[in-house]
C-alpha positions as CSV (number, residue, x, y, z in Angstrom):
1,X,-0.3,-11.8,-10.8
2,X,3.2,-10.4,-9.8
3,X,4.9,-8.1,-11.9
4,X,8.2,-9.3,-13.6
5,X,10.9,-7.0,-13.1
6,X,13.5,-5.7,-15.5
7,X,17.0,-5.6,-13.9
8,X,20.4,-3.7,-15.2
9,X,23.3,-5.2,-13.9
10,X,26.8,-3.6,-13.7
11,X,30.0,-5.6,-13.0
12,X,33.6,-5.4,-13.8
13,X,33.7,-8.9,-15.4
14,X,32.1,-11.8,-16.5
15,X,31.9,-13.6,-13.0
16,X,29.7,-16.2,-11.7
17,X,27.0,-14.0,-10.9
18,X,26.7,-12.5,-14.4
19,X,27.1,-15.8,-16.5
20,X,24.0,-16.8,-13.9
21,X,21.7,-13.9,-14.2
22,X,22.5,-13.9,-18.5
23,X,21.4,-17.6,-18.1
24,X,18.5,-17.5,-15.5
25,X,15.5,-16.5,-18.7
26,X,12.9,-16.0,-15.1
27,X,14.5,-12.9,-14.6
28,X,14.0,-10.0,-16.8
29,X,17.2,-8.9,-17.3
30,X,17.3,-5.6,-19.2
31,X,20.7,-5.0,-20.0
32,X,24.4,-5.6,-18.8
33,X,27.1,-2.8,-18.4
34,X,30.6,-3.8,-17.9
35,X,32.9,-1.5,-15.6
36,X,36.4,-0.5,-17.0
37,X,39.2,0.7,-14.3
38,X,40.4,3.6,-16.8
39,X,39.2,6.3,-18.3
40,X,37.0,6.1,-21.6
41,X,40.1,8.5,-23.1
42,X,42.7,5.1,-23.2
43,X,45.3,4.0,-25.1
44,X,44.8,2.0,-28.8
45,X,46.1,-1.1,-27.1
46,X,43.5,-1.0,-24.0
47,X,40.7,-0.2,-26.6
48,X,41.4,-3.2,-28.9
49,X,41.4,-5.7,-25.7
50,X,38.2,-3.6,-24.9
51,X,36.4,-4.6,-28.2
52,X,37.4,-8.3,-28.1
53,X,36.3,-8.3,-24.4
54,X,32.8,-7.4,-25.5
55,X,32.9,-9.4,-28.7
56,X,33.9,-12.6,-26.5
57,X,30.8,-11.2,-24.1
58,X,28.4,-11.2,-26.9
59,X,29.4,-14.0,-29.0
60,X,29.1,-15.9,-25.9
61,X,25.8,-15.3,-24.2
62,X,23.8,-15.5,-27.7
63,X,25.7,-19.0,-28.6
64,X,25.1,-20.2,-24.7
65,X,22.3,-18.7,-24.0
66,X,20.0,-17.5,-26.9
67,X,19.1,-14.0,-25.3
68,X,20.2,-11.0,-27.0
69,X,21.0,-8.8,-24.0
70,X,22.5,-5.1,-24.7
71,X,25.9,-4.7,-23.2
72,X,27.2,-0.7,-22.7
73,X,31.1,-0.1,-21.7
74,X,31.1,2.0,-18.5
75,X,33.9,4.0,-17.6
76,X,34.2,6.7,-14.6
77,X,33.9,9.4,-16.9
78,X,31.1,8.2,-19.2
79,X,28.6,7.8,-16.6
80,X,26.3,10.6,-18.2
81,X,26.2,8.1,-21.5
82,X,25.5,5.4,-19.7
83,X,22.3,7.2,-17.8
84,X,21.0,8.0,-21.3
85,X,21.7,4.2,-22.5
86,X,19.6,2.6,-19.7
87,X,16.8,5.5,-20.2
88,X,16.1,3.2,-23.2
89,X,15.8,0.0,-21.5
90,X,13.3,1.2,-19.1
91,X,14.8,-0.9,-16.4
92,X,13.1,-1.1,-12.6
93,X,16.0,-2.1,-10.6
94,X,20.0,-1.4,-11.2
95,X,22.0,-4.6,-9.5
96,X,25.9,-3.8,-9.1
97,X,28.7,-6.3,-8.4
98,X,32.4,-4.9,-8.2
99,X,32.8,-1.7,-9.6
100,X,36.3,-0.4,-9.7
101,X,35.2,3.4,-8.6
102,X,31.7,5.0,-7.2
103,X,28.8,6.2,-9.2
104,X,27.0,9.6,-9.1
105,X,24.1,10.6,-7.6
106,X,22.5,10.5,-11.1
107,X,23.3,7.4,-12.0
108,X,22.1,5.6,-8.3
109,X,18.8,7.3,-8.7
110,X,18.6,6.6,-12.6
111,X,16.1,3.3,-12.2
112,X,12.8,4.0,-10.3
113,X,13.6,1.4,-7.2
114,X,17.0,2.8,-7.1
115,X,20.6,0.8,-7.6
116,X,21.6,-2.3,-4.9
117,X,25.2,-3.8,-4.2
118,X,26.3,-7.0,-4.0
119,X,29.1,-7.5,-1.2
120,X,31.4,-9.6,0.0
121,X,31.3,-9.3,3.4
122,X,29.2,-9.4,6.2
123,X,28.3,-5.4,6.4
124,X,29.2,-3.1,8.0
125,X,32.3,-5.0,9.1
126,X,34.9,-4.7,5.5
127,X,33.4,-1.7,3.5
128,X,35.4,-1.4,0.4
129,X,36.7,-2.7,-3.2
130,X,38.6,-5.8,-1.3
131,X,36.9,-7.2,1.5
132,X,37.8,-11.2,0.8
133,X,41.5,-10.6,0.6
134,X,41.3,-8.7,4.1
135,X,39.4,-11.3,5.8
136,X,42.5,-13.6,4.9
137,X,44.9,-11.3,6.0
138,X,43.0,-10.9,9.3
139,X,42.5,-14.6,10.2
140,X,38.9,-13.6,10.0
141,X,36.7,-17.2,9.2
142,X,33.4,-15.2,9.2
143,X,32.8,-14.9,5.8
144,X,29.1,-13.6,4.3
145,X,27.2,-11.7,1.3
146,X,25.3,-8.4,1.6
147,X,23.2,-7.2,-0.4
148,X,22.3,-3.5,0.0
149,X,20.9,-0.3,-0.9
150,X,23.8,1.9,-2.6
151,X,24.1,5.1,-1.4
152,X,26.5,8.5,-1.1
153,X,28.9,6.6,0.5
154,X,30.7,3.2,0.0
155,X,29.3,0.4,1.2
156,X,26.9,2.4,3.6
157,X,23.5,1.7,2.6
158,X,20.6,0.0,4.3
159,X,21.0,-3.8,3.8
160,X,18.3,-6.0,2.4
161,X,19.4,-9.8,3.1
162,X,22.7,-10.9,4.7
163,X,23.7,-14.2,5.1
164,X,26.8,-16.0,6.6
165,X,29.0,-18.6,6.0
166,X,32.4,-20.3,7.7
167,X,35.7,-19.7,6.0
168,X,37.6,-23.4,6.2
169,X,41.5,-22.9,7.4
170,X,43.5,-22.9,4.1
171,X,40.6,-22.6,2.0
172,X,42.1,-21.0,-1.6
173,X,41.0,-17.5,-1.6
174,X,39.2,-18.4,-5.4
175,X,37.1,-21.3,-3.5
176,X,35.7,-18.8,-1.3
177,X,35.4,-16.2,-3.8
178,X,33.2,-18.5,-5.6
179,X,31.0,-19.7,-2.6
180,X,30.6,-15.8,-2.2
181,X,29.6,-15.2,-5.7
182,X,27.0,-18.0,-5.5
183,X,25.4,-16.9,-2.3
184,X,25.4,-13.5,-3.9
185,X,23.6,-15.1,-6.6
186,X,21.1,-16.7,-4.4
187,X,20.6,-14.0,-2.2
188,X,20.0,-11.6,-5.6
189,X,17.8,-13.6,-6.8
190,X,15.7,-13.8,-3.5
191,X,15.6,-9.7,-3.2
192,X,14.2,-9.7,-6.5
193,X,11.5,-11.9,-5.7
194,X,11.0,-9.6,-2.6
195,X,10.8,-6.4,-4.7
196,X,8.2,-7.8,-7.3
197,X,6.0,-8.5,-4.1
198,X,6.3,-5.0,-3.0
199,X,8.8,-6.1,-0.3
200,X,11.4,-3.7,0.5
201,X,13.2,-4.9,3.7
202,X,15.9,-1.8,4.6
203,X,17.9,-2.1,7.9
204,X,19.8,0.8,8.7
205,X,23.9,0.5,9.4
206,X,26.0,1.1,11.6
207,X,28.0,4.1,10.7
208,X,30.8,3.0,12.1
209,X,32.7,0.0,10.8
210,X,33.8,-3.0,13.6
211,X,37.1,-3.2,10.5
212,X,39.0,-0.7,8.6
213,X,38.2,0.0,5.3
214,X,39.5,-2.8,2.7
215,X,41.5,-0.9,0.3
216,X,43.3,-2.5,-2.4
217,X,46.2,-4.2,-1.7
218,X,49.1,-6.4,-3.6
219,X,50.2,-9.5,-3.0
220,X,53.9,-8.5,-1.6
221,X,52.5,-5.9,0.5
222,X,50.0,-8.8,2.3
223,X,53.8,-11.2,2.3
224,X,55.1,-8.1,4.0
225,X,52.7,-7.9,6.7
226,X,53.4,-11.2,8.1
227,X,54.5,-11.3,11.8
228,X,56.4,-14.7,12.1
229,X,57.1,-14.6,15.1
230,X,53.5,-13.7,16.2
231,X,50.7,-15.3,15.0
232,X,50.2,-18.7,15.4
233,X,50.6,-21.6,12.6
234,X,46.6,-21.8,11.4
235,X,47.3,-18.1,10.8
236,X,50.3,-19.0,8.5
237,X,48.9,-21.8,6.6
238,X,45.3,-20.4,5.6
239,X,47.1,-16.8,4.5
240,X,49.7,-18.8,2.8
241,X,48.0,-21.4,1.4
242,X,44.9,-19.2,0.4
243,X,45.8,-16.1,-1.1
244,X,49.9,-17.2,-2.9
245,X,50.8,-19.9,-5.7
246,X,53.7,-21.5,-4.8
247,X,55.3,-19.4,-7.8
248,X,54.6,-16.3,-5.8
249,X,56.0,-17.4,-2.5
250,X,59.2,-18.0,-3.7
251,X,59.3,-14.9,-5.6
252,X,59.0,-13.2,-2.5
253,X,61.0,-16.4,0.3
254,X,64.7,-15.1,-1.1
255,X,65.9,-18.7,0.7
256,X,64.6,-20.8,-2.0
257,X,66.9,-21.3,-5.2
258,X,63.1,-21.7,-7.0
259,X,59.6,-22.5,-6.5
260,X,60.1,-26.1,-6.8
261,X,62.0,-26.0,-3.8
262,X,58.8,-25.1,-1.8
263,X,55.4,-27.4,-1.2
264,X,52.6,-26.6,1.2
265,X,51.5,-29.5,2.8
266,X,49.6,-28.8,6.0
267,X,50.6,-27.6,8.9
268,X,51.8,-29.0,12.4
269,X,51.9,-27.2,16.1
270,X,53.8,-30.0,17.5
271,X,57.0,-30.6,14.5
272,X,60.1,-30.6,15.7
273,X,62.4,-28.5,12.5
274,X,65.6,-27.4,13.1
275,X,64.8,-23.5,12.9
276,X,67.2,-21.0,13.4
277,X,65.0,-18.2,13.2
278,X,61.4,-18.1,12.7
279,X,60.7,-16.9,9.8
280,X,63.3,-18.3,7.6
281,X,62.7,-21.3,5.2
282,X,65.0,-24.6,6.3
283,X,65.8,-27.8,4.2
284,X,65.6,-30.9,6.2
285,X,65.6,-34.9,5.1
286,X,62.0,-34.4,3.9
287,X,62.3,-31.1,1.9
């Protein structure tokens, strides 16, 4: 008989991966901890959405789902709490997907087969908090989930499964964000099975990363980066049409009266427009 394992899972929201694990009643699923950007010591205002957050969380996995499943509120500084919380739960494995900042040593070495990461990316290549949005902004189709051993560093630790898919040109960056989340899923779901078998598969990384880390970054900052009169018109459409509304691009395109002005419709190597200057938004006879 193999040995069912009880899994804590930490993630900044409820996201694919977490509505699937609450739902999935194969896997043992000790206890969820939800990550908070800001420190525990937050205004009234960011408390209150706080509470109804985890209200909403609760009220919603017992109606959907029947299980009642402890949920903790994990801040940066209230790490030491949460180590004496999941004590309790006597979990074997700690899962993590998106956390807003890095744990301590403590709390990585808190369950006996140790803590493993969820990422977006195809390791070691996009270590950090936004590798999707990067990959965009890189014209980098390659997409892929990691899961991996979480250690001192970010994003560093020995990888367990890896898998890869093909970004489509102009694919919305939420499309792949949810074919990303659902491979994650798979691929979780997999290492468990592994890990009940006795099967740890580690393969070192590199320690050097092929990419630059992917810090955060806003949406005007990624407009701003833009070399018009460089890359070629794929490039264009699958950054424009995957990662800004149509709101947003006129927010930041100063040449259109309003966002109804603007439409993406495809794109075109071979159109003949009128430009003055690449760059710079036109209006011909069909818009």
């Amino acid at each position: 008989i193999i040995p069912v394992m009880k899994v804590l899972f930490i993630t900044s929201g409820y996201n694919r991966i977490a509505r699937e694990l609450i739902r999935n009643k194969e896997i043992d699923l000790a206890g969820v901890a939800f990550t908070r950007q800001k420190s525990k010591k937050v205004s009234l205002r960011i408390r209150i959405i706080n509470i109804i957050f985890d209200i909403y969380c609760r009220i919603f996995r017992i109606m959907r789902t029947g299980r009642n499943i402890p949920v903790f509120i994990l801040y940066k500084d209230n790490q030491q709490e949460f180590i004496q919380w999941s004590e309790k739960l006597q979990a074997d494995l700690t899962v993590v997907f998106s956390s807003p900042f890095i744990f301590t040593d403590e709390l990585i070495n808190s369950s006996p087969l140790g803590t493993i990461n969820i990422h977006t990316s195809v390791l070691p290549k996009y270590r950090g908090p936004q590798p999707l949005l990067w990959q965009y902004l890189n014209f980098d189709l390659n997409g892929g989930v990691t899961i991996h051993h979480i250690d001192k560093k970010e994003d560093t630790g020995d990888i367990i499964l890896q898998k890869e898919f093909e970004i489509g040109i102009g694919t919305p960056l939420n499309q792949t964000s949810h074919r990303a989340e659902k491979l994650g899923y798979e691929l979780l779901v997999e290492t468990i099975k592994l890990m009940e078998k006795g099967e740890n598969k580690r393969v070192k990384q590199p320690e050097l990363s092929p990419t630059h880390r992917a810090y955060r970054i806003d949406k005007k900052t990624i407009y701003e980066r833009i070399q018009w009169e460089e890359w070629p018109v794929e490039r264009f459409y699958h950054l424009l049409n995957g990662i800004f509304s149509v709101a947003e691009l006129a927010k930041y395109t100063t040449e259109l009266a309003s966002y109804k002005d603007l439409k993406i419709r495809g794109y075109n190597n071979h159109a003949n427009y009128p430009l003055s200057e690449v760059g710079k938004v036109v209006k011909s006879g069909n818009g």
